[in-house]
C-alpha positions, 0 to 999 in steps of 0.5 A, spaced: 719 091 142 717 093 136 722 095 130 719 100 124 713 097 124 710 102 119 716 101 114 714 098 107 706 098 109 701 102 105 698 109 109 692 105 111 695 100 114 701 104 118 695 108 120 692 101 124 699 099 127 700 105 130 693 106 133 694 098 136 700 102 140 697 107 141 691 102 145 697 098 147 699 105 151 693 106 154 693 101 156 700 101 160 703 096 156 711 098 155 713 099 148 720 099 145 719 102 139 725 103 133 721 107 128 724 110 121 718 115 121 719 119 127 713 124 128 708 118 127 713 114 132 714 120 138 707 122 137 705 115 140 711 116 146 711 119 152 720 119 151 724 119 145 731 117 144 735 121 138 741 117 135 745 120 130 750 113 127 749 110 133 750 115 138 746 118 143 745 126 141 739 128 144 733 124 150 727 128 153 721 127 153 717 127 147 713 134 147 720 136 148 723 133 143 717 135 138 718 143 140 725 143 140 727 146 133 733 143 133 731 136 133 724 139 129 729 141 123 735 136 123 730 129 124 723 131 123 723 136 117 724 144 116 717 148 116 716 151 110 711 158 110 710 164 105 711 159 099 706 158 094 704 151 092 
């Protein structure tokens, strides 16, 4: 079980601690993962959970998640086209 690993950690080093999950994985070891980071968290899942104040609102697998613009929107943030920078 691994709880926001990546939380206060520089770019760089959140970057090594997801590709030591992502070995983990391949490696078929189980994972409990809690992260405040959710694009970076469900890219390393094959399922994910969304809690919304301690309740169970949404669970799918993770390319379901990830595609679902509802969830996309809400958690992981609106994508922004046609702006200028």
């Amino acid at each position: 079980m691994l709880d926001e690993p990546s939380l206060g950690l520089a770019p760089t080093l959140a970057d090594q601690i997801f590709a030591s999950i992502a070995e983990m994985k391949s490696l078929g070891i189980t994972i409990i993962l809690v992260e405040q980071n959710a694009q970076r968290g469900l890219e390393c899942s094959d399922w994910g959970v969304v809690l919304d104040l301690g309740i169970l609102r949404f669970e799918a697998p993770t390319d379901r998640i990830l595609s679902d613009p509802r969830i996309r929107d809400l958690y992981l943030g609106k994508l922004v086209t046609g702006g200028t920078p």
